[in-house]
NUNUGU-92192 format. One record per residue (C-alpha): residue number from 1; residue in three letters; chain; x, y, z. Coordinates in nm, 3 decimals. Each point is the difference from the previous one (the first is absolute). Layout:
<pts>
<pt i="NUM" aa="ALA" ch="A" u="X" v="Y" w="Z"/>
...
</pts>
This chain:
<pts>
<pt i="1" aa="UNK" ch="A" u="11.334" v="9.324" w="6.036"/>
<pt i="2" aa="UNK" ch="A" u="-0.060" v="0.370" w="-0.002"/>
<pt i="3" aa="UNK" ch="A" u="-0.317" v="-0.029" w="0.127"/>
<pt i="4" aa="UNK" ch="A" u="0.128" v="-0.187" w="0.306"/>
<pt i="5" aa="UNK" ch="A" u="0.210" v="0.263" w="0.058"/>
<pt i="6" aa="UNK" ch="A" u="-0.280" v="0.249" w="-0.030"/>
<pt i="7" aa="UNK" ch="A" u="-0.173" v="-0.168" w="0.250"/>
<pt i="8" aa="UNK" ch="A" u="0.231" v="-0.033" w="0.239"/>
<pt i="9" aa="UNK" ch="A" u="0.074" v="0.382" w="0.011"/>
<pt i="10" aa="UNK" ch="A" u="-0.378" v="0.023" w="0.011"/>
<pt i="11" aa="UNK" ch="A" u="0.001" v="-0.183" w="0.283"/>
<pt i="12" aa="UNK" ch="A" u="0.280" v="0.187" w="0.137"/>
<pt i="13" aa="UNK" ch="A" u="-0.106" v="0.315" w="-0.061"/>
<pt i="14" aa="UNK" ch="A" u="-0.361" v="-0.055" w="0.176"/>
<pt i="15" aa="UNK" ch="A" u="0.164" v="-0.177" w="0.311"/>
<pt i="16" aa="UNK" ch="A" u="0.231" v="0.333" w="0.035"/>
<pt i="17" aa="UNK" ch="A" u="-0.309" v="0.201" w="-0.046"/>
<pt i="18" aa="UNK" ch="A" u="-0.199" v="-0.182" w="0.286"/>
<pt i="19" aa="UNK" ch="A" u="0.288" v="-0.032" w="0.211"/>
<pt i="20" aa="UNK" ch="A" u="0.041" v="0.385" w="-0.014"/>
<pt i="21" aa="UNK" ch="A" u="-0.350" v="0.081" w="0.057"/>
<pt i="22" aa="UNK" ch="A" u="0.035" v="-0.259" w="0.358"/>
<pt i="23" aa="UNK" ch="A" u="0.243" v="0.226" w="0.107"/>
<pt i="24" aa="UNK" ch="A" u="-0.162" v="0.316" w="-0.021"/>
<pt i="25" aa="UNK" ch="A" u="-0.312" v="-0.152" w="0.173"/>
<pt i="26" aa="UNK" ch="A" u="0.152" v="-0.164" w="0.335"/>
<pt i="27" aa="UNK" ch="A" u="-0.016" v="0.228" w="0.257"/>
<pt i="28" aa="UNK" ch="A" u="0.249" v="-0.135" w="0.242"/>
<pt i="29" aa="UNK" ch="A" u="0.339" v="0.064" w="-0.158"/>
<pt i="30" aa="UNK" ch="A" u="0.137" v="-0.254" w="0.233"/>
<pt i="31" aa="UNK" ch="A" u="-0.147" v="-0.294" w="-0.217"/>
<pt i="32" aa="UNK" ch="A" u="0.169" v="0.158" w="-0.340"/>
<pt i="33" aa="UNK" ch="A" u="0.341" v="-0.169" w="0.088"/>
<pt i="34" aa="UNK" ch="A" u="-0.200" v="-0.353" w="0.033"/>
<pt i="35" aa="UNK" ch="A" u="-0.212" v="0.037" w="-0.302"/>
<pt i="36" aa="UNK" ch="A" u="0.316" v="0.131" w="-0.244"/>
<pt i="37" aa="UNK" ch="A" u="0.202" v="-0.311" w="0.115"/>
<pt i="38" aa="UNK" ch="A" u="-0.326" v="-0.199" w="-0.110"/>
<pt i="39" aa="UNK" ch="A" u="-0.062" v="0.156" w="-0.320"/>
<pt i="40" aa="UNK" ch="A" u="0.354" v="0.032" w="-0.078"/>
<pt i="41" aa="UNK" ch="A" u="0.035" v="-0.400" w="0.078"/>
<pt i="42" aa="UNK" ch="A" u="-0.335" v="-0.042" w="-0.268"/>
<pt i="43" aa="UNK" ch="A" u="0.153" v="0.266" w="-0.230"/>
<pt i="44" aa="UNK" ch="A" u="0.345" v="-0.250" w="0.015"/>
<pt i="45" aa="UNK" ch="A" u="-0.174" v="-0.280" w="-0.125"/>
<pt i="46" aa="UNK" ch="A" u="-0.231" v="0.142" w="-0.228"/>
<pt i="47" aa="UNK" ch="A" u="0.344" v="0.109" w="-0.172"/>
<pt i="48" aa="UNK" ch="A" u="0.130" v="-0.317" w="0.007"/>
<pt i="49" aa="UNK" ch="A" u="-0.295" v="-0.194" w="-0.076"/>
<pt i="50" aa="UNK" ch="A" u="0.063" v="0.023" w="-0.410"/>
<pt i="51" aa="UNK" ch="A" u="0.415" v="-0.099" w="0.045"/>
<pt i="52" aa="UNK" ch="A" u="-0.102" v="-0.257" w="0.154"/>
<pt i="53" aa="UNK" ch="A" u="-0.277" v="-0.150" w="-0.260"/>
<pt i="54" aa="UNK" ch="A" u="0.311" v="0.057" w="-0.243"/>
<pt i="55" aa="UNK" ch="A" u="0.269" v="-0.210" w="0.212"/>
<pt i="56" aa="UNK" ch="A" u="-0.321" v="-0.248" w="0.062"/>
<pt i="57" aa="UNK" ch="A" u="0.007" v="0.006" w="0.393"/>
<pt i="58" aa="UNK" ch="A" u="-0.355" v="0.180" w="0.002"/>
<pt i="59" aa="UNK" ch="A" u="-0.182" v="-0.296" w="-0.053"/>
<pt i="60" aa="UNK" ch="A" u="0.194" v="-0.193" w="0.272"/>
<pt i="61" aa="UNK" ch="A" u="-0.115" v="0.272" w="0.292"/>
<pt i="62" aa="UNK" ch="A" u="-0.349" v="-0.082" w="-0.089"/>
<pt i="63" aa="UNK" ch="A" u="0.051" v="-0.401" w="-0.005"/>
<pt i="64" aa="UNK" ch="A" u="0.166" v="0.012" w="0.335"/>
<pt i="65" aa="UNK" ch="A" u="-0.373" v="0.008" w="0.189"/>
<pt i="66" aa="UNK" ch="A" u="-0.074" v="-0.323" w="-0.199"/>
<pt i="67" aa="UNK" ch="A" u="0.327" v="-0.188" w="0.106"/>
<pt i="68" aa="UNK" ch="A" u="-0.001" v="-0.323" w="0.219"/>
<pt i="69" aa="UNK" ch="A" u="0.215" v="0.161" w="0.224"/>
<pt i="70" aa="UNK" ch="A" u="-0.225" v="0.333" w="0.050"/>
<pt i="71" aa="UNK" ch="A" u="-0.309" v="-0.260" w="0.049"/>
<pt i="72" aa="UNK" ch="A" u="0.190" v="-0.224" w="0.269"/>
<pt i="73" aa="UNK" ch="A" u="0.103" v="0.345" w="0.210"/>
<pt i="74" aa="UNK" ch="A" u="-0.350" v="0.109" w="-0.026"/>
<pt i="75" aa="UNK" ch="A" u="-0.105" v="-0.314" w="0.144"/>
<pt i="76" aa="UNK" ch="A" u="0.264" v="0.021" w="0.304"/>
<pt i="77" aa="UNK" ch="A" u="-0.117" v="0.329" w="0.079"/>
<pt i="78" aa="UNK" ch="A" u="-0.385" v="-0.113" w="0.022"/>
<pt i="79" aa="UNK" ch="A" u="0.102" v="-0.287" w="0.234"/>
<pt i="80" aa="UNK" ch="A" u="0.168" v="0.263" w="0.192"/>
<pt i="81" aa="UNK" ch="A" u="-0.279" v="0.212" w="0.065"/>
<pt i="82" aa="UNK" ch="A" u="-0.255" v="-0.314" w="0.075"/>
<pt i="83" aa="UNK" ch="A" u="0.263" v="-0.115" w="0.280"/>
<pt i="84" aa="UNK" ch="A" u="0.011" v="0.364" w="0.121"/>
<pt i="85" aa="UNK" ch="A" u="-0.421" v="-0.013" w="0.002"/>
<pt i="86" aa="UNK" ch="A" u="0.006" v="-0.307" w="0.191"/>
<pt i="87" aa="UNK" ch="A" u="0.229" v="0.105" w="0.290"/>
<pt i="88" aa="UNK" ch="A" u="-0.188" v="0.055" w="0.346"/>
<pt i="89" aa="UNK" ch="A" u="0.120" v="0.308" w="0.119"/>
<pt i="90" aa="UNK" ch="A" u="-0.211" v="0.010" w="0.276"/>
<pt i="91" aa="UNK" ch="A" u="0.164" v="-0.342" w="0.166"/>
<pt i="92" aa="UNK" ch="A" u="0.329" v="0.223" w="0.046"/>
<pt i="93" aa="UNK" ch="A" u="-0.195" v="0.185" w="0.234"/>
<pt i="94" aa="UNK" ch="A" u="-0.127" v="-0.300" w="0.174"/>
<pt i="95" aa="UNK" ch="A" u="0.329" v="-0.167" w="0.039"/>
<pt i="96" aa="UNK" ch="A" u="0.174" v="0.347" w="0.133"/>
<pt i="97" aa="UNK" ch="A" u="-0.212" v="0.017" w="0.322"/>
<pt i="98" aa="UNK" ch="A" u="-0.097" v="0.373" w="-0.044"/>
<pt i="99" aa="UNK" ch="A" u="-0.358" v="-0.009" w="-0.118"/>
<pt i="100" aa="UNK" ch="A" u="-0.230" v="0.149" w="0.200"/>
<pt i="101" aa="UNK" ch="A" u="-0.375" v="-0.059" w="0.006"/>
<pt i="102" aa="UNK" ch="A" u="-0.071" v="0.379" w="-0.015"/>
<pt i="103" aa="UNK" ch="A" u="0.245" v="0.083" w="-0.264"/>
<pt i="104" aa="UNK" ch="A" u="-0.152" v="0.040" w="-0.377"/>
<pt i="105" aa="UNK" ch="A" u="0.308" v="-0.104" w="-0.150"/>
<pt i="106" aa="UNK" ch="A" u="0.173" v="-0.222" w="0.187"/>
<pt i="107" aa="UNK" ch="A" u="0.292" v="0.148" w="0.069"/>
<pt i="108" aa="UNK" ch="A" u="0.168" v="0.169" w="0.332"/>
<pt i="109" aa="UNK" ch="A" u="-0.212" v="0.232" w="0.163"/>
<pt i="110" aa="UNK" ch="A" u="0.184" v="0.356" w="0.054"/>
<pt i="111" aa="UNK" ch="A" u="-0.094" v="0.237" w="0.320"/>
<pt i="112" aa="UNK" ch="A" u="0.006" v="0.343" w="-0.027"/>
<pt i="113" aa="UNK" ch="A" u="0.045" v="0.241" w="0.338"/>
<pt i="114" aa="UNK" ch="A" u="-0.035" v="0.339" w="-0.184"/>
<pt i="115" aa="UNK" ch="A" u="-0.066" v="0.229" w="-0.308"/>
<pt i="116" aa="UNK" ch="A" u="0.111" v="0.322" w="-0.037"/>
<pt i="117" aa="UNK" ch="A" u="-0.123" v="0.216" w="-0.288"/>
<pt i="118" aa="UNK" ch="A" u="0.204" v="0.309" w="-0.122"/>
<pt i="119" aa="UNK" ch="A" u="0.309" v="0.125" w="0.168"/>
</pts>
């Protein structure tokens, strides 16, 4: 039991360390705000993590990927994308009326009179 314990602070104790030392190295401080709401979310369930062993949930989180229910929407969403694959863009074009045979892309072509650089 104790040496549970001791490993979890261990653990908790490095994490802090590393998460300190990522700080002091990015050189943007715009990204801090985005990377201490990601550590902080890590550091929330790395505290949790041992409560719920103890209430016996833990296990559950980690069975969820292997549920008939997690397979089934995984299986949906691969359909999805091989319907989106097999849809012909290009015959929108076609049926529009606005391809031209110079145009690269097949869409409108755009004319421009004049460009003015600087003021």
């Amino acid at each position: 039991m104790f040496d549970q314990v001791y490993l979890w602070v261990q653990n908790l104790a490095f994490y802090m360390v590393m998460v300190t030392a990522v700080m002091h190295v990015i050189p943007n401080p715009e990204y801090k705000r985005y990377i201490r709401f990601f550590t902080g979310m890590v550091l929330v369930v790395m505290l949790t993590a041992p409560l719920l062993k103890f209430l016996g949930i833990g296990d559950s989180w980690q069975n969820l990927y292997h549920s008939r229910e997690y397979q089934e929407q995984v299986k949906k969403m691969e359909e999805a994308i091989r319907s989106f694959e097999e849809v012909d863009i290009g015959g929108y074009y076609r049926e529009s009326g606005t391809e031209d045979s110079a145009d690269t892309e097949g869409g409108d072509v755009i004319g421009v009179e004049e460009i003015r650089v600087g003021r």
